[in-house]
HTML snippet that shows the backbone in 3Dmol.js (N, CA, C, O; Angstrom):
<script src="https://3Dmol.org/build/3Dmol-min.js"></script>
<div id="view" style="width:600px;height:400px;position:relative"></div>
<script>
const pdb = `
ATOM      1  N   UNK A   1     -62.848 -41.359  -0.056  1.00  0.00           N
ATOM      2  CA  UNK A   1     -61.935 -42.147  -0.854  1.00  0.00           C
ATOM      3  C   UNK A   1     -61.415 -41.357  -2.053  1.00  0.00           C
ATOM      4  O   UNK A   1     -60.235 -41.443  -2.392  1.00  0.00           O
ATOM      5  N   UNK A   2     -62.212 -40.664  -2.633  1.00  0.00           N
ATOM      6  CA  UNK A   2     -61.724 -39.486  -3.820  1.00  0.00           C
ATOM      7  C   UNK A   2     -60.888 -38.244  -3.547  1.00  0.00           C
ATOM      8  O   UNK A   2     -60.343 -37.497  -4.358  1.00  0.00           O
ATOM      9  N   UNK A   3     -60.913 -38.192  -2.098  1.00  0.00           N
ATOM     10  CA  UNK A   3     -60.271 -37.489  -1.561  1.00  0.00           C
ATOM     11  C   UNK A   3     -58.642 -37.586  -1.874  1.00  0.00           C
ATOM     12  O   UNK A   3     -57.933 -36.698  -2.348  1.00  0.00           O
ATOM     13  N   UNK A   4     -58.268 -38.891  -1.482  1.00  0.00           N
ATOM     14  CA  UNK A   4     -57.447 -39.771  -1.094  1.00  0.00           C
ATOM     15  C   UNK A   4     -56.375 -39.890  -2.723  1.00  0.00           C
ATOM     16  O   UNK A   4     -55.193 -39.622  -2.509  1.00  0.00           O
ATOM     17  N   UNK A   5     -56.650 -40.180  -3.920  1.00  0.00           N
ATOM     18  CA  UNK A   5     -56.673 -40.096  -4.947  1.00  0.00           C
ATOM     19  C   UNK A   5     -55.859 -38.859  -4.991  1.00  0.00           C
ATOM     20  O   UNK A   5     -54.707 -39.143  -5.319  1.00  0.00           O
ATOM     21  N   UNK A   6     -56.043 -37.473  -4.765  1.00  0.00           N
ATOM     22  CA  UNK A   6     -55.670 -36.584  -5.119  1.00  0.00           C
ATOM     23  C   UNK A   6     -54.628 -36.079  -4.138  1.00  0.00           C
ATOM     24  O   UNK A   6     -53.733 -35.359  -4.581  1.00  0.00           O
ATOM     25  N   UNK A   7     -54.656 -36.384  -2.858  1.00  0.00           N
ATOM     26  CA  UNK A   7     -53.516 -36.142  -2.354  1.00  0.00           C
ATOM     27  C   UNK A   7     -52.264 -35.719  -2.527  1.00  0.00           C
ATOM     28  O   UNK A   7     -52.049 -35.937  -3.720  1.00  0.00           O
ATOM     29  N   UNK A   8     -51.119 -35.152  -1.964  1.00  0.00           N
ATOM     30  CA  UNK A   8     -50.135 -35.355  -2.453  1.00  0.00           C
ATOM     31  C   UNK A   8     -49.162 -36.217  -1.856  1.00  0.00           C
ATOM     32  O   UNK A   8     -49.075 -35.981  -0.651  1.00  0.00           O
ATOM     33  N   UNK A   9     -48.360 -37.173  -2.263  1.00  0.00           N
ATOM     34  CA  UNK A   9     -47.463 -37.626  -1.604  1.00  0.00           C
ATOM     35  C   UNK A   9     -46.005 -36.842  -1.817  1.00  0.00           C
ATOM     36  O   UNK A   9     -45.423 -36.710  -2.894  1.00  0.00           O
ATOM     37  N   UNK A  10     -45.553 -36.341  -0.479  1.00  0.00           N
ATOM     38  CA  UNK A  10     -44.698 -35.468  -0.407  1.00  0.00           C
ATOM     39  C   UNK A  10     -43.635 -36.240  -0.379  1.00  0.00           C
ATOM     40  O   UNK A  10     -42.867 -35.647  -1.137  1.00  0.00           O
ATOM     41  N   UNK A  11     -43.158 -37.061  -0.045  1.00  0.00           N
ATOM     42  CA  UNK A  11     -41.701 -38.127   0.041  1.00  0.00           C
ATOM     43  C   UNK A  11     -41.486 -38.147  -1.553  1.00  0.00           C
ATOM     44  O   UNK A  11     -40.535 -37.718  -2.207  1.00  0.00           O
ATOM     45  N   UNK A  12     -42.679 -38.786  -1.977  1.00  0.00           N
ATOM     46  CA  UNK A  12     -42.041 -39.350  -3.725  1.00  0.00           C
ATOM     47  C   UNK A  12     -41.703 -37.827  -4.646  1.00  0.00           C
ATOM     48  O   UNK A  12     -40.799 -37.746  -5.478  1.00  0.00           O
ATOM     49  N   UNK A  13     -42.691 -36.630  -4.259  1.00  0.00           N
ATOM     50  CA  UNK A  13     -42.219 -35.118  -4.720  1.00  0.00           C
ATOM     51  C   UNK A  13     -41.210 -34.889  -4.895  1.00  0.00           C
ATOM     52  O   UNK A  13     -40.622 -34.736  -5.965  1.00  0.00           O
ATOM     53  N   UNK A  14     -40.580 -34.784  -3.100  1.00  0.00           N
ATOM     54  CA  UNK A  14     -39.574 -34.111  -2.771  1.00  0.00           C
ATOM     55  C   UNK A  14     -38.140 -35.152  -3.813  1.00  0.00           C
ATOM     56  O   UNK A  14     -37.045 -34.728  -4.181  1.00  0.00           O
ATOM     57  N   UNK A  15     -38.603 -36.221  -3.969  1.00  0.00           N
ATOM     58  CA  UNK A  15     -37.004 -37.633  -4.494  1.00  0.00           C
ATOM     59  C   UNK A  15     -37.432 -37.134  -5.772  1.00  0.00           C
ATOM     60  O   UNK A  15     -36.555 -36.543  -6.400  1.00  0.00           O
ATOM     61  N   UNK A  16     -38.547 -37.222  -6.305  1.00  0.00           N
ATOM     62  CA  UNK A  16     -38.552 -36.906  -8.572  1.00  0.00           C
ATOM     63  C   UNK A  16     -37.696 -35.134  -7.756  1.00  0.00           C
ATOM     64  O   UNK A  16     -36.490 -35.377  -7.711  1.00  0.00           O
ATOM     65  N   UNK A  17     -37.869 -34.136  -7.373  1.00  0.00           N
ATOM     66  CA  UNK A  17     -37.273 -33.154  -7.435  1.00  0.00           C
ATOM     67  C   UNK A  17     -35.794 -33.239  -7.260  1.00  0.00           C
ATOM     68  O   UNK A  17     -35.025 -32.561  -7.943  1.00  0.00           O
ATOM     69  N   UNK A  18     -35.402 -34.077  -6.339  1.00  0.00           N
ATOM     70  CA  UNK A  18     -33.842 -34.366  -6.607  1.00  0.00           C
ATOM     71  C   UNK A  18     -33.449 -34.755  -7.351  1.00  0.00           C
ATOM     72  O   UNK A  18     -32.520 -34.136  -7.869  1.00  0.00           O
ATOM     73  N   UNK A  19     -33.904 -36.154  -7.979  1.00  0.00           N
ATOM     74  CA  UNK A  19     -33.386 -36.816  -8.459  1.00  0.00           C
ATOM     75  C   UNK A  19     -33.018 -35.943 -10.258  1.00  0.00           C
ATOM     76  O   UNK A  19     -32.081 -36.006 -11.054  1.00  0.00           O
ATOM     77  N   UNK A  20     -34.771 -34.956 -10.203  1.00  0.00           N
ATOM     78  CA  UNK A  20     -34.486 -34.068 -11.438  1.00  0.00           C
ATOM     79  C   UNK A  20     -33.058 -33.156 -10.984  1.00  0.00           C
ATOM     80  O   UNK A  20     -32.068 -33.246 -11.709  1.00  0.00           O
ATOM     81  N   UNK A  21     -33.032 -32.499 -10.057  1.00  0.00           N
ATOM     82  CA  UNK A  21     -32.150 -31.356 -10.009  1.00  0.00           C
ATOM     83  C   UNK A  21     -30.713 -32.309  -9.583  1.00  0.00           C
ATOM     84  O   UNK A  21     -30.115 -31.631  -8.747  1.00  0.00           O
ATOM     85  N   UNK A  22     -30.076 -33.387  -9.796  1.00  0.00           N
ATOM     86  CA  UNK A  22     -29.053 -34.338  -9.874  1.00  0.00           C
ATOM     87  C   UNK A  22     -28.665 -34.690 -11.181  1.00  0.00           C
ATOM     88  O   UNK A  22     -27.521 -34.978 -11.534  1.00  0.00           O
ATOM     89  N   UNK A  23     -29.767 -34.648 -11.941  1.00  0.00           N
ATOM     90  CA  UNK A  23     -29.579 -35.087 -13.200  1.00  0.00           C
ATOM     91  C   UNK A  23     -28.836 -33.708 -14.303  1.00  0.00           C
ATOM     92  O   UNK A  23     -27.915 -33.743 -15.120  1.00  0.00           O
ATOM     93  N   UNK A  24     -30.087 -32.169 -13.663  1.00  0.00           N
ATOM     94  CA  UNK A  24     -29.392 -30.794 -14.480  1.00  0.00           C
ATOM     95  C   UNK A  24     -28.023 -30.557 -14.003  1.00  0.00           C
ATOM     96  O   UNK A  24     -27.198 -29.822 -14.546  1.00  0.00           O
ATOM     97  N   UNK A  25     -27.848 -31.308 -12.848  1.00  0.00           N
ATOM     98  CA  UNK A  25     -26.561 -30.781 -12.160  1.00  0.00           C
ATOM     99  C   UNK A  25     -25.321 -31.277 -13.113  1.00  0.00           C
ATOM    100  O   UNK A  25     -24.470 -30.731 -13.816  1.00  0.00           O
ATOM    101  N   UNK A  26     -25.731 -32.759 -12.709  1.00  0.00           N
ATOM    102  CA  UNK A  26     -24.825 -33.853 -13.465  1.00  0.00           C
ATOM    103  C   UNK A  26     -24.564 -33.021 -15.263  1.00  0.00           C
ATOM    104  O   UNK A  26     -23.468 -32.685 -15.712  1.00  0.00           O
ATOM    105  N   UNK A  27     -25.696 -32.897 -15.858  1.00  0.00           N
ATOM    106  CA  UNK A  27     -25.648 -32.299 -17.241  1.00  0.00           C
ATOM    107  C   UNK A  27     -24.873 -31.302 -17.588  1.00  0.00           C
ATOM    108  O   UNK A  27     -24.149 -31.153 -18.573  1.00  0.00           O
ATOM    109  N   UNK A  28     -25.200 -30.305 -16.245  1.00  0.00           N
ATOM    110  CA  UNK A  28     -24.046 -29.249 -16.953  1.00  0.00           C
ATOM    111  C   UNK A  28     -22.717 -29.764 -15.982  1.00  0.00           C
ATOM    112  O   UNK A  28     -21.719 -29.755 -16.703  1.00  0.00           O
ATOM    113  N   UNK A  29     -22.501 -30.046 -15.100  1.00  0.00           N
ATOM    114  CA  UNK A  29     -20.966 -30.478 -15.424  1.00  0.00           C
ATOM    115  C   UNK A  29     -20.371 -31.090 -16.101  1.00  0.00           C
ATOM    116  O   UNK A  29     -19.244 -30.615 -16.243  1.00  0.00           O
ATOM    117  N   UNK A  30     -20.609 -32.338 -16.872  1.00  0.00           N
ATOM    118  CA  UNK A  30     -20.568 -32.834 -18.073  1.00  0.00           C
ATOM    119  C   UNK A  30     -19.985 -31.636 -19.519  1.00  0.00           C
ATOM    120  O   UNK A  30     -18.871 -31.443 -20.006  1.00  0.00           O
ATOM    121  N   UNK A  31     -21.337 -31.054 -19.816  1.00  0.00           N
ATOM    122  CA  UNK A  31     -21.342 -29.808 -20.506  1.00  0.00           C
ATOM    123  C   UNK A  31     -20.022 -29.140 -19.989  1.00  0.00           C
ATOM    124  O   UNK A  31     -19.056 -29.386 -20.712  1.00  0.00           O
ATOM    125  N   UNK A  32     -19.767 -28.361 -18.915  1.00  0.00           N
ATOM    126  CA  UNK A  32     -18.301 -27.560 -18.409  1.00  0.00           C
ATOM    127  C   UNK A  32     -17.151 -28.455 -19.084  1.00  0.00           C
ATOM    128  O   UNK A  32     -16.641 -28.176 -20.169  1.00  0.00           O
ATOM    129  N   UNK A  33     -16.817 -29.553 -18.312  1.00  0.00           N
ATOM    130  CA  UNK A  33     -15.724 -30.468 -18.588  1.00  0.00           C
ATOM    131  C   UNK A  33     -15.381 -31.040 -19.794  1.00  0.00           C
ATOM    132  O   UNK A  33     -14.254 -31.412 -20.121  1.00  0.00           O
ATOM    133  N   UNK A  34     -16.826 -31.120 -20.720  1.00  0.00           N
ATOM    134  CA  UNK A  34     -16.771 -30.761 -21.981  1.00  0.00           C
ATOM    135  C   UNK A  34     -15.997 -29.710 -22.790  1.00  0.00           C
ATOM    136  O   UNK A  34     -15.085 -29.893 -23.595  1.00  0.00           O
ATOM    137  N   UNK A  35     -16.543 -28.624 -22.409  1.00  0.00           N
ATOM    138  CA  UNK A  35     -16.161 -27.118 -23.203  1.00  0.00           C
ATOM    139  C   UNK A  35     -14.852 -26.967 -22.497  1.00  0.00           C
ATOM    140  O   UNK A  35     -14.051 -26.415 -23.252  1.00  0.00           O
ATOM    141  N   UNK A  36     -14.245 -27.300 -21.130  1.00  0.00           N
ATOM    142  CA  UNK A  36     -12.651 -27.268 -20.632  1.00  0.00           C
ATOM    143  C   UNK A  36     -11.870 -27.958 -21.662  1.00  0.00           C
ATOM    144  O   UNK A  36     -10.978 -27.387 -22.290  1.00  0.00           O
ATOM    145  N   UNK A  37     -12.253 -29.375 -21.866  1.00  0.00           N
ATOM    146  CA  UNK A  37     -11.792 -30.239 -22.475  1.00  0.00           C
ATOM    147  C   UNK A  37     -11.019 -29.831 -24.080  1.00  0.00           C
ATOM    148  O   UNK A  37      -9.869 -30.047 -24.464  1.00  0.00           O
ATOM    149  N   UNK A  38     -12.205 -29.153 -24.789  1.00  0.00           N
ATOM    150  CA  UNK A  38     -12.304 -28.380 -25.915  1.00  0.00           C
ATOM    151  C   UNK A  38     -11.129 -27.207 -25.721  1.00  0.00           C
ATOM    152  O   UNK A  38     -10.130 -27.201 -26.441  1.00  0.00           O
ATOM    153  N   UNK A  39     -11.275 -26.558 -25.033  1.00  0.00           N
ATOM    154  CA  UNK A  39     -10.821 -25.063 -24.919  1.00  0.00           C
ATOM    155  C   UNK A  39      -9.079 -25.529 -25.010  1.00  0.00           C
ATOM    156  O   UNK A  39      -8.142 -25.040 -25.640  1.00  0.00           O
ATOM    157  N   UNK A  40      -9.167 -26.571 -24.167  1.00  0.00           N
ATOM    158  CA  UNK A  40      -7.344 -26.651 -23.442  1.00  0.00           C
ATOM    159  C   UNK A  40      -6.727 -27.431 -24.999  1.00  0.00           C
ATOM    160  O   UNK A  40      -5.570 -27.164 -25.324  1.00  0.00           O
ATOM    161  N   UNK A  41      -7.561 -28.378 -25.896  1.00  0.00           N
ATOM    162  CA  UNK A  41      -6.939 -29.041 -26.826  1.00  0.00           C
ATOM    163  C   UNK A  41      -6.940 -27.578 -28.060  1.00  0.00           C
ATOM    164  O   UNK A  41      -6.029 -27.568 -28.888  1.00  0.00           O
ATOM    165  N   UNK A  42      -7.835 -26.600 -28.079  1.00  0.00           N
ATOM    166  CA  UNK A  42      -7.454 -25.690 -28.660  1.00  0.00           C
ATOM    167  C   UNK A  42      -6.363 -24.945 -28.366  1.00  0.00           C
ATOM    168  O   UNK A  42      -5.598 -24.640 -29.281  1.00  0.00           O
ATOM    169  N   UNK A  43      -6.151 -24.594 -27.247  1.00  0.00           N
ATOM    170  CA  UNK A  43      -4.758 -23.936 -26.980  1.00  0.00           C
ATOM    171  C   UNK A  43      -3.539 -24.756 -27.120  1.00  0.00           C
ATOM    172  O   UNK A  43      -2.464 -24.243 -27.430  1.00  0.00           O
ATOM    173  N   UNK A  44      -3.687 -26.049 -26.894  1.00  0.00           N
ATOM    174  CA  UNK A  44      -2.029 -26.790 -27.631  1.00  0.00           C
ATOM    175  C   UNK A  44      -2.215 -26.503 -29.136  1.00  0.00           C
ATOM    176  O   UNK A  44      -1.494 -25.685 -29.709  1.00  0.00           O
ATOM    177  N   UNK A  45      -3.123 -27.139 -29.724  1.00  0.00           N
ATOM    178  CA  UNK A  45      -3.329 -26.445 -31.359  1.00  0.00           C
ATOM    179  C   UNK A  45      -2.806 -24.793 -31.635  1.00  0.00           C
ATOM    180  O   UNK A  45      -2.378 -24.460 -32.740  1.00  0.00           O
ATOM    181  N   UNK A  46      -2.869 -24.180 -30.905  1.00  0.00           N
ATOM    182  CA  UNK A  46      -2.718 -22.761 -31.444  1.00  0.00           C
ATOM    183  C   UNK A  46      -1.028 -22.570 -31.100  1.00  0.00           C
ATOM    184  O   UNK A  46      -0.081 -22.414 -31.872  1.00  0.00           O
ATOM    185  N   UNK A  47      -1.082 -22.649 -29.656  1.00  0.00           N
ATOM    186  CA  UNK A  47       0.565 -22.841 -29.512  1.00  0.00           C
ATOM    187  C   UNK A  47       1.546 -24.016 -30.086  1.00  0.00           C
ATOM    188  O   UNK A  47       2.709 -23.622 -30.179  1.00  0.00           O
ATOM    189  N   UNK A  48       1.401 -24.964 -30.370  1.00  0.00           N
ATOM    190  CA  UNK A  48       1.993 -25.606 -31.673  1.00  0.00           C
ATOM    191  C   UNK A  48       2.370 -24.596 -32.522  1.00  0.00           C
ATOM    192  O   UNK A  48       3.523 -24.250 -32.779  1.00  0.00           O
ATOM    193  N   UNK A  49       1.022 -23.997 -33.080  1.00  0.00           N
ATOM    194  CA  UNK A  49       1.569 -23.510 -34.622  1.00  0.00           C
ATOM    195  C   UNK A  49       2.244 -22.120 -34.101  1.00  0.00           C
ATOM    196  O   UNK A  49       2.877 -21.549 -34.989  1.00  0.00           O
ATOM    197  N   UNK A  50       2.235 -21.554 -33.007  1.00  0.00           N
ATOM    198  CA  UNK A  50       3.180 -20.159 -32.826  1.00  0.00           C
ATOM    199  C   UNK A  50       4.463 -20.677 -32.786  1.00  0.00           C
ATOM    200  O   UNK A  50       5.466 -20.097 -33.202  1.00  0.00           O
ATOM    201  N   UNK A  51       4.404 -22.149 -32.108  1.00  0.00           N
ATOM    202  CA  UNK A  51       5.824 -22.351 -32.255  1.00  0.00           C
ATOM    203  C   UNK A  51       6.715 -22.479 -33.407  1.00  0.00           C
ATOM    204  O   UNK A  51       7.882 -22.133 -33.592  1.00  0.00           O
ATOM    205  N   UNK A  52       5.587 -23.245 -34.339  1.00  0.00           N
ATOM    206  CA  UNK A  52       6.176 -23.605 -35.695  1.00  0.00           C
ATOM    207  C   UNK A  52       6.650 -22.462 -36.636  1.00  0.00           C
ATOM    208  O   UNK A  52       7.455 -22.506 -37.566  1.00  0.00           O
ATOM    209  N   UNK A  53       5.795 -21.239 -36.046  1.00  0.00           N
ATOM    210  CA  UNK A  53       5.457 -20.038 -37.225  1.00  0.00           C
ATOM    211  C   UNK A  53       6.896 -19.259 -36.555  1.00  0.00           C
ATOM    212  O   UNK A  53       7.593 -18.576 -37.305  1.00  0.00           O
ATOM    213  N   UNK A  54       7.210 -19.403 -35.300  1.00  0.00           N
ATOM    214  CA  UNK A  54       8.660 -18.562 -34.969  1.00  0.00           C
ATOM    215  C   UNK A  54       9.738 -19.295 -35.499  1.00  0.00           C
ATOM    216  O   UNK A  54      10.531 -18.823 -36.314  1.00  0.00           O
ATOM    217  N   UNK A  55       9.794 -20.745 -34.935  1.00  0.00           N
ATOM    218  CA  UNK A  55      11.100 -21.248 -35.627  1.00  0.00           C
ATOM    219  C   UNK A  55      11.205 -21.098 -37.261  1.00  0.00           C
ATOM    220  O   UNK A  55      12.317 -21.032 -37.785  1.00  0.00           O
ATOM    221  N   UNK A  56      10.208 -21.057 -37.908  1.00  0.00           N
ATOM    222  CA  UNK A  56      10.289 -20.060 -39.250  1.00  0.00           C
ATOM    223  C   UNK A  56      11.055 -18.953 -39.577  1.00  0.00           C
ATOM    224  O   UNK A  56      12.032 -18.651 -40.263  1.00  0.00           O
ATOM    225  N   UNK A  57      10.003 -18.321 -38.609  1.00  0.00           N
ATOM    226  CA  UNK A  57      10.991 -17.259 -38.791  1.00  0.00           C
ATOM    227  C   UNK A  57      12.208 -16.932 -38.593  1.00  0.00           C
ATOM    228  O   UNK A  57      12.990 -16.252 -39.257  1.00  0.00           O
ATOM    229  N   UNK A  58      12.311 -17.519 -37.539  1.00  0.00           N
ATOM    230  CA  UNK A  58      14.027 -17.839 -37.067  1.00  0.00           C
ATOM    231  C   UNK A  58      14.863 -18.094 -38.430  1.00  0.00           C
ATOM    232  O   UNK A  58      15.592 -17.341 -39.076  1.00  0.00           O
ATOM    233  N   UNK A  59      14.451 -19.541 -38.633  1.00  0.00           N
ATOM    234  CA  UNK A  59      15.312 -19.768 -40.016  1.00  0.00           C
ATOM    235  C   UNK A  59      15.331 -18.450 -40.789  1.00  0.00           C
ATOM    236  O   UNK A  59      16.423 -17.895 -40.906  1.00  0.00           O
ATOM    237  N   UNK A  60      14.459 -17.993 -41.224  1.00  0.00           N
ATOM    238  CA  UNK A  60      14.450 -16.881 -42.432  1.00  0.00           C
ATOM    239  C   UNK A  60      15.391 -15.851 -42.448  1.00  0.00           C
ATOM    240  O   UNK A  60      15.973 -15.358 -43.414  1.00  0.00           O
ATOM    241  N   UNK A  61      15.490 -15.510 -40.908  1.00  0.00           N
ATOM    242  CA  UNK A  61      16.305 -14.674 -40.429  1.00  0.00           C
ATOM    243  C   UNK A  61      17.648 -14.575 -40.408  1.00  0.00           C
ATOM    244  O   UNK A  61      18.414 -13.625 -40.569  1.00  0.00           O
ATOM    245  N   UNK A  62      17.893 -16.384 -40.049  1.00  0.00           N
ATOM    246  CA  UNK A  62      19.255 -16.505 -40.178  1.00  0.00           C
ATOM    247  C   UNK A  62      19.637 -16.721 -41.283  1.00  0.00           C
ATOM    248  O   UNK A  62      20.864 -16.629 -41.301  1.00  0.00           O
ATOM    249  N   UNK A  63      19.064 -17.064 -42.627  1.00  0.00           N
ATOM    250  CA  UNK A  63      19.600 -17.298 -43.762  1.00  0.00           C
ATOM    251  C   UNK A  63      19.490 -15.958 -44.449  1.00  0.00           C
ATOM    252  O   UNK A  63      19.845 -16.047 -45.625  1.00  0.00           O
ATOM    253  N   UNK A  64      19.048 -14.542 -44.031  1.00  0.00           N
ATOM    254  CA  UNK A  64      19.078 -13.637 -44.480  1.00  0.00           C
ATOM    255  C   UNK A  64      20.485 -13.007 -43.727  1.00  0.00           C
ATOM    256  O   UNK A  64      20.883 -11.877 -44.010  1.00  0.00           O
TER     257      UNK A  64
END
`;
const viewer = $3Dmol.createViewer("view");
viewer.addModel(pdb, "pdb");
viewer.setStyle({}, {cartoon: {color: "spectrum"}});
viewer.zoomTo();
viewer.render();
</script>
């Protein structure tokens, strides 16, 4: 009977191991789509202001 106790049950193993490696999976795609998310609203921010910083210059140019 003490035997029995220590066993392993391999069904419930093998599901906590998925269910863990579903969860790191899930996490870092999250994490990716995150940092995409980030990256792409930085590049309208940056190209905005190149745009703003040429039509500047533009003007400057033409009033010179």
């Amino acid at each position: 009977m003490k035997w029995r106790l220590f066993r392993l049950d391999w069904k419930y193993a093998i599901g906590e191991l998925l269910i863990v490696t579903l969860g790191v999976l899930v996490a870092l795609y999250v994490d990716q789509w995150n940092t995409d998310r980030l990256l792409k609203l930085e590049e309208v921010d940056y190209i905005e202001r190149l745009l703003e910083q040429a039509k500047f210059d533009l003007d400057s140019i033409e009033r010179i």
